[in-house]
N, C-alpha and C positions, 0 to 999 in steps of 0.2 A: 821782406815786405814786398808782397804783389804789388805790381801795375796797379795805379788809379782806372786809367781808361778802359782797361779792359774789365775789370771791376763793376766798371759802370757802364761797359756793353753789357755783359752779363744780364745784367739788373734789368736795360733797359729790354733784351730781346726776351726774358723773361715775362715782362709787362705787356709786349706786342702776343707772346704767343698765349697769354692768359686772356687778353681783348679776343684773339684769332676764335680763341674755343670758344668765349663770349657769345660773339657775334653768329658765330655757327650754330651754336643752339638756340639763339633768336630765331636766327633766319629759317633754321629744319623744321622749329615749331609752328613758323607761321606759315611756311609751306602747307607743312602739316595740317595747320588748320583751315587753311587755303581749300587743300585738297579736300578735306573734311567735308568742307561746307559744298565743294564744287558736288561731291560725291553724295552729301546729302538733296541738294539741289537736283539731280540727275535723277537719284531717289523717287525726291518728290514726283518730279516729273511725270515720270515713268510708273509709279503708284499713280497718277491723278488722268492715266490713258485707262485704269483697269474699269475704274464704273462708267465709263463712256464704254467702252467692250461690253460690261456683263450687264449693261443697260440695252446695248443693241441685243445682247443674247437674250433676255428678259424679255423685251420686248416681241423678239421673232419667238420665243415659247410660248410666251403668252399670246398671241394671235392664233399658235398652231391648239392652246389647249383648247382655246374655246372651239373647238370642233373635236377635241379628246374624249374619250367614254367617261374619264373619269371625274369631269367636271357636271354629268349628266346625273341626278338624282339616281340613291341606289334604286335597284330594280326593287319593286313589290311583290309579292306571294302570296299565296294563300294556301289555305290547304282545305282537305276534306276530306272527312271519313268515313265510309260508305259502307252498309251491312246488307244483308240478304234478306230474306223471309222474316217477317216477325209474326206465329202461326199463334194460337192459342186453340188449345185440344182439350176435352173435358176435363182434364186431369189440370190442367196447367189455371182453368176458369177457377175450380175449387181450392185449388193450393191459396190463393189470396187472399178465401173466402173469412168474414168476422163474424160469428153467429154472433155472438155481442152485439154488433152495431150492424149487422145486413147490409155491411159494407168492404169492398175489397181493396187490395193492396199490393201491386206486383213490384214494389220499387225492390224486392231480393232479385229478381229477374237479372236487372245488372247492375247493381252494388259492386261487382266484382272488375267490370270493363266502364263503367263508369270517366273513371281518370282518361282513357285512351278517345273516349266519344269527346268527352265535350273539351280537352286538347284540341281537338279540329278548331279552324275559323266555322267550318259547317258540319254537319252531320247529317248523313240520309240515314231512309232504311223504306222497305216496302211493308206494309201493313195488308198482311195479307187475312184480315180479317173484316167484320162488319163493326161497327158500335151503333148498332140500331133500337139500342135500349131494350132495359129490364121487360116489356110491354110484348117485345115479340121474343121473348124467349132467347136464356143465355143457352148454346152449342156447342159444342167443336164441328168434327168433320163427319157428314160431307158439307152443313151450309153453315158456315161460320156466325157468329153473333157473340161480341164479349163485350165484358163492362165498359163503364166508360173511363176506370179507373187504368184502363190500359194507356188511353194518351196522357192522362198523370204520369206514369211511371216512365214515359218515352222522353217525357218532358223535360224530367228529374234528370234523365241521364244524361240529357246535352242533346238530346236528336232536336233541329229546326226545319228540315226537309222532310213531308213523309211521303213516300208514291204509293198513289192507291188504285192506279191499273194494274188490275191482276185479275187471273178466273174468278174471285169470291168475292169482286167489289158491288154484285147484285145480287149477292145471295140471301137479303131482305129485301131484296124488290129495288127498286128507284126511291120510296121512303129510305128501308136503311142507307142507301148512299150518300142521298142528301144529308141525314145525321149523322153520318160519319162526319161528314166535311165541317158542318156544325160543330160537332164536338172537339174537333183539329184544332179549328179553328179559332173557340175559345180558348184555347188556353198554348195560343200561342202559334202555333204548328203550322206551316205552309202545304200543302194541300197539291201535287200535283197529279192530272194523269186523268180525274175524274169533273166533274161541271156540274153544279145546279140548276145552269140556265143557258140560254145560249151565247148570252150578249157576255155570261164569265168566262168562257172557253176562250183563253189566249194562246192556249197552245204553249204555253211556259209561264214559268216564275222567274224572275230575276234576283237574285241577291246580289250585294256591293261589299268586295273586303277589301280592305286595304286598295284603293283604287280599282279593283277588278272588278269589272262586270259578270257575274256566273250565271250562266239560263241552264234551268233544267225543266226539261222534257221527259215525258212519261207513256210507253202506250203497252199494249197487252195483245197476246195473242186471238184471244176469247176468253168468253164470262162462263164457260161451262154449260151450255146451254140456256141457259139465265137468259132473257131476250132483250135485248134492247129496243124500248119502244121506236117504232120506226122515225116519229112526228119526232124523237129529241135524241137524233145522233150524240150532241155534244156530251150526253149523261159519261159517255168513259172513249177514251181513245183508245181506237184498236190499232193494229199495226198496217199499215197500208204506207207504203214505200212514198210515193208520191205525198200525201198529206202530210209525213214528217217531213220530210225535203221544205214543203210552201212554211211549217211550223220554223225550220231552222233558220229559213231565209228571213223570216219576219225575227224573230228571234236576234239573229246576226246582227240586224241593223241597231240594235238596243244595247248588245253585250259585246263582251271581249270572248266570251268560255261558252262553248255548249256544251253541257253534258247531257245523256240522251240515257235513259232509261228504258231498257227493253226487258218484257216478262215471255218469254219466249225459251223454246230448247225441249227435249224429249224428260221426260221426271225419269232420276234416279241416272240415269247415264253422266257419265265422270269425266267423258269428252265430249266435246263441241261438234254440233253436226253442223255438215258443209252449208247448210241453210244458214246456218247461226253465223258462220265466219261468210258466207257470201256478204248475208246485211248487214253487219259489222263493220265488215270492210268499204262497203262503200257510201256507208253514213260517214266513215270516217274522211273517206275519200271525196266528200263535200263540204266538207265541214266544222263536223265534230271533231272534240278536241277529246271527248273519252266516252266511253259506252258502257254502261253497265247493264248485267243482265242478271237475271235468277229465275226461278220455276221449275227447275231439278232436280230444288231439295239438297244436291249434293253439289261441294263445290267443282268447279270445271277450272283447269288450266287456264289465264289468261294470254295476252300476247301483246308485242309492241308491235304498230304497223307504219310503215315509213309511206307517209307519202307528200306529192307536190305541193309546194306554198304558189303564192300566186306572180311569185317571179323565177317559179321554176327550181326554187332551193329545197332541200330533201329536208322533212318534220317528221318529228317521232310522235304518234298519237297510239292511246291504248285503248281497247278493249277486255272487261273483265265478264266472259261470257257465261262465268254460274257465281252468283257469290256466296249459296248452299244460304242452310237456315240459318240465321242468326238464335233464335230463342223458337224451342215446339218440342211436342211428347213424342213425335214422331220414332220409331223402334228399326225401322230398315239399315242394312248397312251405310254406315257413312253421313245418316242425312241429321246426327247432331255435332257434327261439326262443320263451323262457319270461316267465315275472317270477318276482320276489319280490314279494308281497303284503303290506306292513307295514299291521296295524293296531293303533292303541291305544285301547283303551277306558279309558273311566274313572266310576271312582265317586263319583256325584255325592250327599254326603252331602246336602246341605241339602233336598234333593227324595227322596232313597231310592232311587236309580235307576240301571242302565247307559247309558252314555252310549256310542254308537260315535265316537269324536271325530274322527279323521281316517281315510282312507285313503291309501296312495301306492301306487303301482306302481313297480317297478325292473325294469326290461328285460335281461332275460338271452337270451343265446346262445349253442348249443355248438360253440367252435373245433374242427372235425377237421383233424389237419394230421400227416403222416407223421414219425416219427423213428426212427433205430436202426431201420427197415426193418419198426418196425410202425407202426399209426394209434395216433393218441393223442386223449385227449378231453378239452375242460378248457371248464368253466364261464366265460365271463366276463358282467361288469358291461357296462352300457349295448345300447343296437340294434347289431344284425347290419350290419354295416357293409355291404353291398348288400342290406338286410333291402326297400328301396322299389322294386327292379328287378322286383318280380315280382306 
């Protein structure tokens, strides 16, 4: 038989070291949670410095955006599509023709370029003919006279601009010009380049797209010996350097966009003569923001020309020095095929300024081809499919 006492050490240090472990795991856990809390606490803290920082950071961005481009409304655009010659030649008068109703109808003319015109915000084109009524005799060349069914079909296509300085815009006299402009006029058509009066001669039109102010300007080299009466200069704008210059300026103050319409250049020549690129160049070099030109029939190379803004920063402005025929029976090489000229400008808020942003060319051609026993003429898209034989 063991010892009682030691028995009952046994027992008792058994009891002390069951309390020991006890208390130990008390004590680790409340450290533990101690630490826990101290460590969440530190946490918090330190979480509750982050939106006081990305509040100052928020803050100092936000002060710097509000002078950022990107907080600045996007930039506006616009665009235009701009054609050459629109002739009509005895073949082209009678293709319309309705013995039925003694009435004509040119909308097959562009059925085919349709989509590509009235896509523009605008549309030009030169009217290089008269609508001086049934009364003086329908023509072709040499003194132009077509229905009035022609600005119908101009209408239909999307054209809103038409320029009517050109050599043939008094080839009825001062009556047919006036009813040309008349006949624009109804049905829609802005009219520049030629006057009824003097007190209309603004020397531009304005149109407004999408925030842009567009002036267009129109003049001519000569009316083809056609006179202009002395007593009413305003009847057609000739090309005199100085009078488009005082046209721009007044212009300018009204718009954002000049665009300048010139009928000028040698017929039938496929380059720019140095006359053509001197005045070109330095309309643009005051001003203008694009130049177009035609009266060669055939189309001519254009070009981009770089010049000074008014703090001295380098701008890219174009000139399209021939934009050849758009629609005519015309047979010499080259002078049926035209383009479409699409440009889009844009306004570059952040700087204050026009921007020319792209150009393209669309190559057009007029299909003559026989039907029903007359010719018929119709606009199409892309190169003259033997346009390189010659």
């Amino acid at each position: 038989m063991g010892r009682p006492w030691r028995r009952g050490g046994m027992i008792a240090g058994a009891a002390i070291l069951v309390i020991f472990v006890f208390l130990s795991i008390f004590y680790i856990d409340s450290f533990t949670g101690i630490f826990a809390k101290f460590s969440d606490a530190f946490r918090q803290i330190k979480n509750d410095t982050k939106p006081a920082t990305a509040t100052m950071d928020d803050g100092d961005k936000a002060a710097k955006d509000l002078h950022a481009p990107h907080n600045l409304p996007e930039n506006s655009t616009a665009t235009i599509a701009a054609v050459g010659d629109v002739m009509m030649h005895e073949g082209q008068i009678w293709s319309g023709y309705d013995s039925k109703t003694g009435r004509y109808n040119y909308f097959e003319f562009f059925q085919e370029v349709k989509g590509e015109i009235s896509s523009a915000d605008i549309a030009v084109a030169n009217l290089e003919t008269t609508l001086g009524g049934r009364e003086r005799k329908f023509t072709g060349y040499p003194r132009f006279n077509s229905p009035d069914e022609l600005a119908d079909a101009l209408k239909e296509a999307g054209f809103d601009v038409i320029f009517t300085s050109n050599n043939h815009c008094l080839d009825r006299g001062e009556e047919g010009l006036v009813r040309t402009l008349e006949v624009l006029g109804k049905r829609g058509l802005s009219a520049v380049g030629t006057s009824r009066a003097a007190g209309e001669r603004t020397g531009a039109i304005i149109k407004e797209i999408n925030g842009i102010k567009i002036a267009f300007l129109a003049y001519t080299y000569g009316t083809n010996g056609n006179p202009i009466p002395k007593d009413k200069p305003y009847l057609v704008n000739l090309i005199d350097e100085d009078t488009i210059l005082k046209d721009m300026t007044k212009a300018g103050k009204s718009a954002d966009v000049l665009v300048v319409y010139l009928h000028f250049g040698q017929e039938y020549q496929r380059v720019a003569s140095e006359q053509q690129r001197e005045l070109a160049r330095r309309l643009l070099q005051k001003g203008a923001h694009v130049v177009l030109g035609s009266h060669p029939h055939v189309t001519q190379p254009g070009e981009w020309v770089s010049v000074l803004g008014p703090e001295g920063e380098k701008l890219e402005r174009y000139v399209a020095y021939s934009l050849g025929n758009f629609v005519s029976a015309q047979r010499f090489p080259h002078t049926d095929e035209g383009m479409i000229l699409k440009i889009t400008l844009e306004k570059d808020l952040l700087k204050n300024r026009i921007n020319v942003k792209t150009i393209i060319q669309i190559p057009t051609w007029v299909d003559k081809f026989k039907r029903d026993g007359r010719m018929r003429y119709v606009v199409r898209l892309g190169e003259k499919p033997d346009a390189h034989k010659n």
